[in-house]
C-alpha positions in Angstrom: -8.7 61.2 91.2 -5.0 62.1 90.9 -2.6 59.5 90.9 0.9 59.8 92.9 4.2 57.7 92.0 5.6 56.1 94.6 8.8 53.8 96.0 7.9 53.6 99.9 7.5 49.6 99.8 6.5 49.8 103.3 3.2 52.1 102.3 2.7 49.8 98.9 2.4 46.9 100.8 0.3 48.6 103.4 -2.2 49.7 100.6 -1.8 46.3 98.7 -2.7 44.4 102.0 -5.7 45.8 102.0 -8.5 42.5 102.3 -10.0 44.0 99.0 -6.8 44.3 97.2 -5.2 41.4 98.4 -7.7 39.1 97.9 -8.3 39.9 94.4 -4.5 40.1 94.1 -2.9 37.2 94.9 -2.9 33.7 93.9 -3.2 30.7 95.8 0.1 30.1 97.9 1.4 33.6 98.2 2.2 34.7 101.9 1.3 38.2 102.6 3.5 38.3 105.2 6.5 37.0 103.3 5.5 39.7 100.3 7.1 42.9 100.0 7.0 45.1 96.6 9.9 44.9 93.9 10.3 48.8 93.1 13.2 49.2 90.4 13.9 50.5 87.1 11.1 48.6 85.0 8.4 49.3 87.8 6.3 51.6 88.7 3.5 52.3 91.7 0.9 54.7 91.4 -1.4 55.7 94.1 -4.9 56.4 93.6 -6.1 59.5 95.5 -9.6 60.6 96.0 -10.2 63.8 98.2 -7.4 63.2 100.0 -7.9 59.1 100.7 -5.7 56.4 99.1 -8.4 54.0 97.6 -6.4 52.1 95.1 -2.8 51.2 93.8 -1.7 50.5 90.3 1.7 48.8 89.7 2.7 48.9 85.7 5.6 47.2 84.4 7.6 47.7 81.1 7.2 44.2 79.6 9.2 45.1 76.0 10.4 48.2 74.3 6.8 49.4 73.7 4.6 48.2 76.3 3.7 47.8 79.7 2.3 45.8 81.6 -1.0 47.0 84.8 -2.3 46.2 87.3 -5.2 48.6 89.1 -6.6 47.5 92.2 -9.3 49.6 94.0 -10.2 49.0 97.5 -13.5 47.1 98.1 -15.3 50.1 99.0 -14.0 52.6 96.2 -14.8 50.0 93.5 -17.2 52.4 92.0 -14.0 54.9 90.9 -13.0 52.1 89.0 -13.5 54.4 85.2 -12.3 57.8 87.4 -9.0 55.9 88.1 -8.8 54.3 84.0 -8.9 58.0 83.0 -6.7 59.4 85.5 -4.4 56.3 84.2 -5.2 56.7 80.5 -3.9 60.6 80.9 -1.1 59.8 82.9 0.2 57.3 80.1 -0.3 60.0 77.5 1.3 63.3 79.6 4.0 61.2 81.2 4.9 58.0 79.3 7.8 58.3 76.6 6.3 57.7 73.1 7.7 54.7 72.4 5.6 53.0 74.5 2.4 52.2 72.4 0.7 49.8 74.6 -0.6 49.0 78.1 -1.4 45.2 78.3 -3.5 43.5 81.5 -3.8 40.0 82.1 -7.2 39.1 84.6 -7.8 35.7 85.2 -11.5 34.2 84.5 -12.4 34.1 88.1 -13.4 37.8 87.3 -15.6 38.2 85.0 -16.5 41.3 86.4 -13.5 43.0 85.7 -13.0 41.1 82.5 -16.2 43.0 81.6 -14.8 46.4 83.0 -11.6 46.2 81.3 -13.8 46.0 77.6 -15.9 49.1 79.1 -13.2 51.0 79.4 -11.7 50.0 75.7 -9.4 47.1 76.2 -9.8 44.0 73.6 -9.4 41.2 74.2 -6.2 39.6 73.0 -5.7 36.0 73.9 -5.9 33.3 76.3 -3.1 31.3 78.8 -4.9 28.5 79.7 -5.4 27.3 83.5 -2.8 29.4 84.6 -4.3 30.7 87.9 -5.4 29.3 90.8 -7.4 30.7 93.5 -9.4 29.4 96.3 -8.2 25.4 95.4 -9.4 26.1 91.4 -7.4 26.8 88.1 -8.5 29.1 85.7 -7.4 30.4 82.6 -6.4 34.0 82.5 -7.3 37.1 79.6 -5.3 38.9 78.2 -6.3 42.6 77.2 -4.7 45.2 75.7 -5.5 49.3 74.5 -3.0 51.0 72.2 -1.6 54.3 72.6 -4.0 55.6 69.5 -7.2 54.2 70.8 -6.5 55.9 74.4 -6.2 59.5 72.8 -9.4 58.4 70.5 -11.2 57.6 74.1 -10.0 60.9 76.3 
C-alpha cells in the first residue's frame, strides 16, 4: 500500500463520499452535499493505494507544535488493509514528518468498538475520554481518545 498526498478537493470528497467512508465518517447532521474538504497549511490528505485502486483516505491534522491529529478511513470492502495502511502511515510519519512532531493522536467515538479495538492492535493507548460528544443515528456517545508516540512507532516498524 503506498499512500499519495493530495489537494484535489474534488477527488477527496469523491473518495470520502464513499457509503463506507461516509458513513463511518460523519456525524449526525452533516450534509454530504454541502461538505467539501478544507486543504490548507495544517492539513493534510493522504490516499491509500492498493495495486493501483484508491481504497482509503487519511486526513491528519497538526493539532499543537508536536502532534497531529488522523483520521484513516478504508472503504467497506478493503477493511481488511486496515494494519497494511497503519504501517504504510507509521513509515510515512517517520520518513516524512519533521521531528518535532512526536505524536499522532485519534479520537473514535464508542459507536466503534471495532476500531477502538484496532487502533490498540496497532499500538495506540488509550488516553482519555470526552463524554457524549457524538452522535450518530439519533444516539450520543462518548468518544476515545488514542494516541502512539514517535518512539513507540520506530519500536513497532
Amino acid at each position: 500500500m503506498i499512500l499519495e498526498p493530495t489537494t484535489d478537493q474534488a477527488l477527496i470528497k469523491e473518495v470520502i463520499s464513499d457509503p463506507g467512508i461516509w458513513d463511518r465518517m460523519a456525524e449526525d447532521g452533516v450534509d454530504k452535499e454541502g461538505f467539501w474538504p478544507s486543504v490548507d497549511d495544517n492539513t493534510s490528505w493522504l490516499l491509500c493505494i492498493d495495486d493501483g485502486d484508491i481504497c482509503g483516505i487519511i486526513l491528519a491534522h497538526i493539532e499543537t507544535g508536536c502532534s497531529i491529529s488522523i483520521h484513516p478511513y478504508l472503504k467497506r470492502e478493503h477493511r481488511r488493509k486496515g494494519r497494511d495502511m497503519m504501517t504504510a502511515l507509521f513509515k510515512r510519519f517517520i520518513e516524512h514528518t519533521p521531528a518535532v512532531f512526536v505524536k499522532l493522536n485519534a479520537v473514535v467515538p464508542d459507536c466503534y468498538k471495532s476500531t477502538q479495538n484496532f487502533a490498540k492492535r496497532v499500538g495506540f493507548k488509550e488516553e482519555g475520554i470526552s463524554r457524549c460528544s457524538y452522535r450518530k443515528d439519533g444516539e450520543v456517545f462518548d468518544r476515545r481518545f488514542y494516541g502512539i508516540t514517535r518512539k513507540e512507532i520506530e519500536a513497532r516498524l
